[in-house]
Phi, psi and omega in degrees: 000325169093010193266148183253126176273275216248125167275189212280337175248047202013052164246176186243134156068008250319064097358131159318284157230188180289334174329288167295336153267020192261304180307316170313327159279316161294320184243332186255345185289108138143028118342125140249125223287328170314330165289354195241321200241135150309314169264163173266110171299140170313154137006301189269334168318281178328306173323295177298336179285300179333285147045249198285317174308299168339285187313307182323320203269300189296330170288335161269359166284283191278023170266127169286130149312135154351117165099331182281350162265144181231004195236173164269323162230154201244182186266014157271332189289311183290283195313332151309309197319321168297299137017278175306289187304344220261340158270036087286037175253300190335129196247103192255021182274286167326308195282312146345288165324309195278346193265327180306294178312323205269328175322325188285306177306298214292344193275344209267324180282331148312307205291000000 
């Protein structure tokens, strides 16, 4: 894969951790905050849409129609769980910086 999960000051990639660069990579990489804002939002603002953006996508990956569960859990229940866990690692401070930063390039590049 050529990928380091952790370097000398355990980060991935330099990345916080792998949490944070695999959702960064899957899901916010090549993202622009102009498509979401009309102002570019402060730092912890951002932090929270990612967020919340994240949760979205995943609560819609793993919903089922109505009537498909017959068990109490099923195996989207275990891979949400995972999921779940695996974005509270996410360091959304960081990413929030990079979605800030690339939006501020994409405007220096427009101009």
């Amino acid at each position: 894969m050529g990928y380091t999960i952790n370097d000398s000051d355990n980060r991935h990639n330099g990345w916080t951790n792998y949490a944070t660069w695999r959702v960064n990579l899957e899901v916010f990489d090549g993202l622009n905050l102009r498509d979401h804002f009309e102002e570019l939002p402060e730092l912890g603002e951002v932090a929270s849409w990612a967020e919340g953006y994240a949760e979205e996508l995943l609560d819609a990956a793993m919903s089922e129609p109505v009537g498909i569960r017959k068990r109490m859990l099923t195996p989207c229940d275990i891979v949400s769980g995972w999921a779940s866990a695996f974005l509270n690692d996410v360091n959304w401070h960081e990413i929030a910086e990079h979605l800030i930063d690339y939006a501020k390039e994409c405007e220096q590049s427009a101009a």
